[in-house]
N, C-alpha and C positions, 0 to 999 in steps of 0.2 A: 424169604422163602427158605426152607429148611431142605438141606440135601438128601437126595432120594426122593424127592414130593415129586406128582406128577402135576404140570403146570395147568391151570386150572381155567375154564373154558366161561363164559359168562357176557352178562348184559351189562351195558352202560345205562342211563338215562335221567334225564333232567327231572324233577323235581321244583315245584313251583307254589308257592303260599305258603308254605312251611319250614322249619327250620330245623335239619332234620339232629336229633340229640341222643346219647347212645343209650337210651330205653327205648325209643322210635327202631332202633337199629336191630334192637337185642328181639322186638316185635315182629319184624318182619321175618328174621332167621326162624322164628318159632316157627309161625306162618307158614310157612315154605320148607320147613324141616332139615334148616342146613344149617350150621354152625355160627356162631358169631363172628368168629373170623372171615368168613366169605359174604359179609356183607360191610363194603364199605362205602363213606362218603366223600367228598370233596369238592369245596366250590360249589356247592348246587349238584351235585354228580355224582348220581346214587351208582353201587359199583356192588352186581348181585351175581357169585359165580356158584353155576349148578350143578353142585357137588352131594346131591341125597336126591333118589330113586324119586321122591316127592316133586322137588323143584324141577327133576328134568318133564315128570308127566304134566305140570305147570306150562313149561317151555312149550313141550310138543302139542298140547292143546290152544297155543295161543293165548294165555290168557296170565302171564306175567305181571302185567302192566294192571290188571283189575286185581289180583290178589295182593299187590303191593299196595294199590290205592285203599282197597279195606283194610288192609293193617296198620296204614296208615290216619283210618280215617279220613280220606281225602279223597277228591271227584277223579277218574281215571283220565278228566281231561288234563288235571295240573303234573301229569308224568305226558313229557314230550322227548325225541330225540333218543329213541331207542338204538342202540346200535352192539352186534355182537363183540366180545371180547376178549382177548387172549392175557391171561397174565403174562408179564414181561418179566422174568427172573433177573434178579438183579445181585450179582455174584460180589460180595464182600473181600475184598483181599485185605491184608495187614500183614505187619510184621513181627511175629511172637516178641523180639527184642524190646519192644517198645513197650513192651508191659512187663518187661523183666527190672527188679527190685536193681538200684542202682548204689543202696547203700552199702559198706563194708559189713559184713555178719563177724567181723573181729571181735 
């Protein structure tokens, strides 16, 4: 997550007959009008957060779960397990020193 982003709000859900591959991914973002980045996979565990005017009127019409089955070409039955989602920001620390050049510039 990139600092200043606001944390981003979205559906989980299973996926089932297919194996999803990042043209299926790149497909669905079209679909739903939101960027490539906000739609990810995992484990069988499609991860779709509704970040464009389009995907929220998706969301608030119910009908999530059949726009993603047409884009994916697949029956609305093999998407199960729908559940809302909050991205979890996951904050990177380090230490500049450790990427600091160690050899003499003599």
């Amino acid at each position: 997550m990139f600092p200043g982003k606001k944390i981003r709000e979205g559906f989980t859900m299973k996926v089932e007959g297919i194996h999803l591959t990042l043209p299926d991914l790149h497909t669905v973002a079209a679909e739903l009008g939101i960027a490539t980045r906000d739609v990810l996979t995992k484990d069988g565990i499609l991860t779709i957060y509704n970040t464009s005017d389009t995907c929220k009127e998706i969301v608030d019409g119910n009908t999530l779960a059949t726009f993603v089955a047409m884009a994916l070409d697949i029956s609305a039955e093999d998407i199960s397990q729908m559940k809302e989602t909050v991205e979890v920001p996951v904050k990177i620390e380090f230490d500049p020193s450790e990427f600091e050049d160690d050899e003499d510039d003599d």
